[in-house]
C-alpha positions as CSV (number, residue, x, y, z in Angstrom):
1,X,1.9,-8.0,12.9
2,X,5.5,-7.4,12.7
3,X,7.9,-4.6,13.8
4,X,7.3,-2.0,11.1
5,X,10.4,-1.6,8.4
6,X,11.9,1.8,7.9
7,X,9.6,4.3,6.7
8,X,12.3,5.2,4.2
9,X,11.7,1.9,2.3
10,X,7.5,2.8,2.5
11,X,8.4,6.5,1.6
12,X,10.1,5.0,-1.6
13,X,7.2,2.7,-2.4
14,X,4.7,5.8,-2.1
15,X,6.2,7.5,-4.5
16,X,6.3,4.7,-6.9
17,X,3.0,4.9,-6.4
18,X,2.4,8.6,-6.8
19,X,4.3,8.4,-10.2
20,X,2.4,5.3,-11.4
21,X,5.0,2.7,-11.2
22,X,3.4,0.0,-9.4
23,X,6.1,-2.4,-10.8
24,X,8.4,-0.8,-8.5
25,X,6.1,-0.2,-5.8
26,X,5.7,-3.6,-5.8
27,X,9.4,-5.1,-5.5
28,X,9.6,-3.6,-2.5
29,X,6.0,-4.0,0.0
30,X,6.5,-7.5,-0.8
31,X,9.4,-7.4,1.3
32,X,7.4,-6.7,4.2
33,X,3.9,-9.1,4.1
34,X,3.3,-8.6,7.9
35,X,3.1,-4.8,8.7
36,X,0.0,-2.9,8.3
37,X,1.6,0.0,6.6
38,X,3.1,-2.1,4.2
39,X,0.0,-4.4,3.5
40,X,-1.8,-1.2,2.7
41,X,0.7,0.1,0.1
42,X,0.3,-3.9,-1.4
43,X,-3.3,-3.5,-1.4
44,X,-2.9,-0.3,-3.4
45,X,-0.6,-1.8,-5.8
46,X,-3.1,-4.9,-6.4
47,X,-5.9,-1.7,-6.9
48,X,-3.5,0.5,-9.5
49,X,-2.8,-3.3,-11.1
50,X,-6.2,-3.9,-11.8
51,X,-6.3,-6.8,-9.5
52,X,-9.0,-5.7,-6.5
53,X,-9.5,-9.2,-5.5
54,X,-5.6,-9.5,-4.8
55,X,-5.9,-5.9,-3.3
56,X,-9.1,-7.0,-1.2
57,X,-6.9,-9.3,0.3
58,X,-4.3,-7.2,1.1
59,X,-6.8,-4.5,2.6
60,X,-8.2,-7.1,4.7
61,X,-4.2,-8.0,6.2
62,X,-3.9,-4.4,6.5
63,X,-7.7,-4.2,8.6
64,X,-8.5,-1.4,6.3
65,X,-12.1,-1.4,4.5
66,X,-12.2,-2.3,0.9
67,X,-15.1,-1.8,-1.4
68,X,-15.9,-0.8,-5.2
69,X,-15.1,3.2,-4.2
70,X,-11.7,2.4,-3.2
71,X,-9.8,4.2,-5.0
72,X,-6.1,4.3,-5.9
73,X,-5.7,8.3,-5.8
74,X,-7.2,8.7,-2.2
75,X,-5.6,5.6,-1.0
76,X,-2.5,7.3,-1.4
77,X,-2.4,10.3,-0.4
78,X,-4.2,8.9,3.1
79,X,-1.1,6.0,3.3
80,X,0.9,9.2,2.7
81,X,-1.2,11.4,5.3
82,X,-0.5,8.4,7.6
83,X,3.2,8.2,7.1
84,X,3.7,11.7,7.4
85,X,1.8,11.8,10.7
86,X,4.5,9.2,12.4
């Protein structure tokens, strides 16, 4: 994976996330389709989309576990725990 972008640009993403906007969320992990962090927060756009075979994929590139209890609402707030914690 590659050298992780700013967490500034992840921060923004989350909370695009946290308010809903997954539209917005979205213009901006696409940016980065390498990083963990960032495949994560795509994976939980795909999830909050309604897509969870798009997300699936995503979880997979981000080596996080994916199943029909992953939710949106826990996913971010760990990717937020996680972010924090750096």
């Amino acid at each position: 994976m590659s050298q992780e972008k700013p967490k500034g640009d992840l921060r923004r993403a989350l909370t695009h996330l946290e308010n809903g906007d997954w539209q917005a969320a979205h213009a901006i992990v696409q940016e980065d389709e390498e990083s963990r962090l960032f495949c994560w927060a795509h994976g939980i756009v795909h999830i909050m989309e309604g897509d969870r075979s798009n997300a699936r994929y995503w979880y997979r590139k981000a080596g996080r576990p994916f199943d029909e209890d992953t939710a949106a609402p826990a996913e971010i707030k760990a990717l937020k725990s996680e972010i924090s914690a750096r």
